[in-house]
N, C-alpha and C positions, 0 to 999 in steps of 0.2 A: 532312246538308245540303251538304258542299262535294262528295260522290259525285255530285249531282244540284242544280246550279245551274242560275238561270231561263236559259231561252236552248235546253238540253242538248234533241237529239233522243234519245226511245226508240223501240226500233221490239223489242219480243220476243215472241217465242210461247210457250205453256206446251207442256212434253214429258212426254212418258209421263202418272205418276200421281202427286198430293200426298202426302205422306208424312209422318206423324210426325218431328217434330224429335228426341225421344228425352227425356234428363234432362238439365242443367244443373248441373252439378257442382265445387265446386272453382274455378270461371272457366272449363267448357270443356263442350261436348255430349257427352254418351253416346249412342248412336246407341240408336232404339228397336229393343228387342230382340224384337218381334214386328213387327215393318215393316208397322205399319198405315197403312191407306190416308183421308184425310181427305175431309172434307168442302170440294168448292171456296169454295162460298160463305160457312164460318163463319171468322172472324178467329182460331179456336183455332190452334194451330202444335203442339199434341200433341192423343196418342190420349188416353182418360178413364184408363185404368192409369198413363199416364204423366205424366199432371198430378196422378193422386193420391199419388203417389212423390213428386213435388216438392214439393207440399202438405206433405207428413209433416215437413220443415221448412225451415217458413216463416214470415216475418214476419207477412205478409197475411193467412194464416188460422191465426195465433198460436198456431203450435208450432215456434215459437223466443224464446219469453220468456226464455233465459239471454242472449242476444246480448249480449255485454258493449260493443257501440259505442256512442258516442253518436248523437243521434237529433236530426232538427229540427222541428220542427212549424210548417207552413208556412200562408198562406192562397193559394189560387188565382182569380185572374179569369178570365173566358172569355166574360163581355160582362153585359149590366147585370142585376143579380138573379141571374146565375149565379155564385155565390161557394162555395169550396169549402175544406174544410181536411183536413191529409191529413200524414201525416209519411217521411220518407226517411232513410239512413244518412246522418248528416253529414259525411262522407268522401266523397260522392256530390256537394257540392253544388246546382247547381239542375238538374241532367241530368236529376233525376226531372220539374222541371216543364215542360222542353222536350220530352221523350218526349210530355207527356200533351197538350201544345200549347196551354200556359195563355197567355195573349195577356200576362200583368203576374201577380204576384206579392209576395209580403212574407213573412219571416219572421217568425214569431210567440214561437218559445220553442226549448231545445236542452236537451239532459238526458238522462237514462239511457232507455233505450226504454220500458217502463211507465208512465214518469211522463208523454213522449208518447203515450203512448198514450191516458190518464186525460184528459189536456187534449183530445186530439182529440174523447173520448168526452161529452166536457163540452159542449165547442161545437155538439154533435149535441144534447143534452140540453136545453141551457140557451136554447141560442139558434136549434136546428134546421139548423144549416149542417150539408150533406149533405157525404159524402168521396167524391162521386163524380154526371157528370153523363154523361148518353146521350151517342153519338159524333153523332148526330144534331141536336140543342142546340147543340153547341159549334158545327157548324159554319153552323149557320140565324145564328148569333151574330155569325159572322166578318163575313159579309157586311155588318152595316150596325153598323159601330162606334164609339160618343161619341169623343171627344176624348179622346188622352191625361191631361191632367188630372183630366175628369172621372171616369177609371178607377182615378186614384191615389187621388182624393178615396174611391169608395166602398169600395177595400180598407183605408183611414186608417179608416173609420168602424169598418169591421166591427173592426178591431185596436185601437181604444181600448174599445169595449165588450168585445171577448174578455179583455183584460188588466183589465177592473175585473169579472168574476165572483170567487163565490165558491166556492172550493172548487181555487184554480189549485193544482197539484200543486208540494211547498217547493221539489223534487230540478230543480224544470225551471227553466232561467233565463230569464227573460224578453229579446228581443231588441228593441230599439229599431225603431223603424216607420221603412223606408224602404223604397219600389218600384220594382221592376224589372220594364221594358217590352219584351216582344220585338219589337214593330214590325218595327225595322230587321232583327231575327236573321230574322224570318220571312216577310219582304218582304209583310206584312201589306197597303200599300198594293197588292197585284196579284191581289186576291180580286177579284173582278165578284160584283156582288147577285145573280147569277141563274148558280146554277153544277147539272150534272148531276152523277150520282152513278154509279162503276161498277161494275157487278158483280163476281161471283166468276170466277176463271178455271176453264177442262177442259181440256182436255190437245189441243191443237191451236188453240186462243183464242187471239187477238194483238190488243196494244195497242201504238197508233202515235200521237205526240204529241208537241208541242214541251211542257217544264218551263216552268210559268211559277213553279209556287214548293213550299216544303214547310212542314208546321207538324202537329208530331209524327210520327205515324205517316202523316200523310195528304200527298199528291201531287197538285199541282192541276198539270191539262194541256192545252192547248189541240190538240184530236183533231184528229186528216187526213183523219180517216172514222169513221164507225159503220157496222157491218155491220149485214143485214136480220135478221140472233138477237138485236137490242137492241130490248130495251123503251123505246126512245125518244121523251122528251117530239114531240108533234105540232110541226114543221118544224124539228126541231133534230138528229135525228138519223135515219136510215132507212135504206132500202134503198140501197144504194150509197153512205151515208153524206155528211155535209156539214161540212166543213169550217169552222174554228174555234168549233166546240162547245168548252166549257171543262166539264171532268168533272175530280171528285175522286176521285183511289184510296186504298184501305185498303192501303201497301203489306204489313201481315198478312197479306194475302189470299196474298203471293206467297210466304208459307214456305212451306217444303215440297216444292215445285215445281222442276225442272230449268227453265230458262228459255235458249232460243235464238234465234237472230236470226230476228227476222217475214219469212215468206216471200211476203208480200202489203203494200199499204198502207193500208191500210184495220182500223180497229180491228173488231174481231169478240166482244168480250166485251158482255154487257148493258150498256144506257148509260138510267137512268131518272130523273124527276125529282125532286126531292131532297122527301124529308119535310120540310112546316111544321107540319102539328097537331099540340097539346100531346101528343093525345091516343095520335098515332102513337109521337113518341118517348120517351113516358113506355111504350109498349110496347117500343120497342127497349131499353130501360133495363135493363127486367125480363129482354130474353133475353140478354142478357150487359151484359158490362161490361169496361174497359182496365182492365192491369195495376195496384194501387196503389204499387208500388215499383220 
């Protein structure tokens, strides 16, 4: 967030070709050792050898059940109905739920990983809270959001029925109900109801844009142009492009990628209208998903 404050121009072009980030190691990359070439448009930032390597151990696809840390088990908001629970290293604290761009929050329990684990799996069981919503949802979500209160009131609801199931695991301690709102972290008020969406970058692509805000991985910008390669909602963006279109970026999209200064001003990556049917982003759900940890 403080790399890219509201106000901040970008102005950069993608070079050459997207790349595998490699492995994650220890706290530091290993560069991929077959230097493969990505996909612009998928939010992956490795080749499929090189996320199956990380996989082999990992919290998320739990082959790393010795992990001696402690664990939290958290609930996430992301706007009304969409409530989610999900656990992170409790040495982490809430970094996990500002990555994933939860608008409020609440801790639910802390304990050995397992026994987080068993509670999360519970609240899937018992009560159907999912551990994970489309990037699509959340931010159809952002735009038109209740009142503070009334988003603390529905994560208090979800947290007193989680905490009277049966079956809560002994080893996990239960943590007192109190929420934390990013509003202010996430300049939440400077979302507009009606924002576009933008594509994947190729290797010559440039995006140009003043920062009006960030919330998680995503980038909201107020364009200078969209070039005539954007799939652009009808009078918002086109040929020669028009100024102050407000589009959201994946910055995922820009792993990988050597990134230098835009030699034009005019943004040139797709710019299209954002999915609202269920129906779309319960498809985007299915083709991936953000990190859970």
């Amino acid at each position: 967030m403080s790399m890219l404050p509201a106000g901040k121009l970008l102005a950069f072009a993608a070079q050459g070709e997207r790349l595998c980030l490699g492995v994650r190691r220890a706290g530091r990359w290993i560069v991929c050792p077959y230097g493969a070439v990505l996909d612009g448009a998928s939010a992956k930032d490795q080749c499929a050898r090189c996320a199956q390597l990380d996989r082999s151990r990992s919290v998320a696809a739990d082959t790393m059940a010795d992990d001696p840390r402690p664990y939290g088990v958290y609930l996430a908001y992301f706007g009304p109905g969409l409530l989610k629970v999900g656990i992170t290293a409790a040495e982490r604290g809430p970094a996990r739920l500002v990555e994933q761009g939860a608008v409020a929050y609440a801790w639910l329990g802390r304990g050995p990983l397992m026994a987080a684990r068993r509670a999360e799996a519970l609240l899937g069981s018992a009560l159907s809270v999912p551990d994970r919503f489309a990037k699509a949802a959340k931010r159809a979500a952002r735009g038109a959001l209740p009142p503070v209160p009334d988003r603390a009131a529905e994560l208090a609801q979800l947290h007193r029925t989680a905490r009277k199931l049966a079956g809560w695991p002994e080893t996990l301690e239960p943590v007192e109900f109190a929420c934390a709102d990013h509003t202010e972290l996430f300049g939440l008020d400077r979302i507009p109801g009606e924002v576009a969406v933008l594509g994947g970058m190729t290797s010559g692509a440039e995006i140009v844009g003043e920062v009006l805000t960030g919330v998680g991985s995503d980038v909201y910008l107020r364009l200078v142009g969209a070039g005539a390669g954007g799939e652009a909602r009808e009078g918002a963006a086109g040929s020669g492009g028009a100024a102050g279109v407000v589009a959201v970026m994946d910055a995922r999209l820009l792993s990988g990628w050597v990134l230098g200064p835009a030699a034009g001003e005019v943004t040139t990556v797709p710019v299209r209208a954002a999915a609202r049917g269920a129906g779309e982003r319960e498809r985007e759900g299915k083709g991936g998903q953000e990190g859970l940890f």
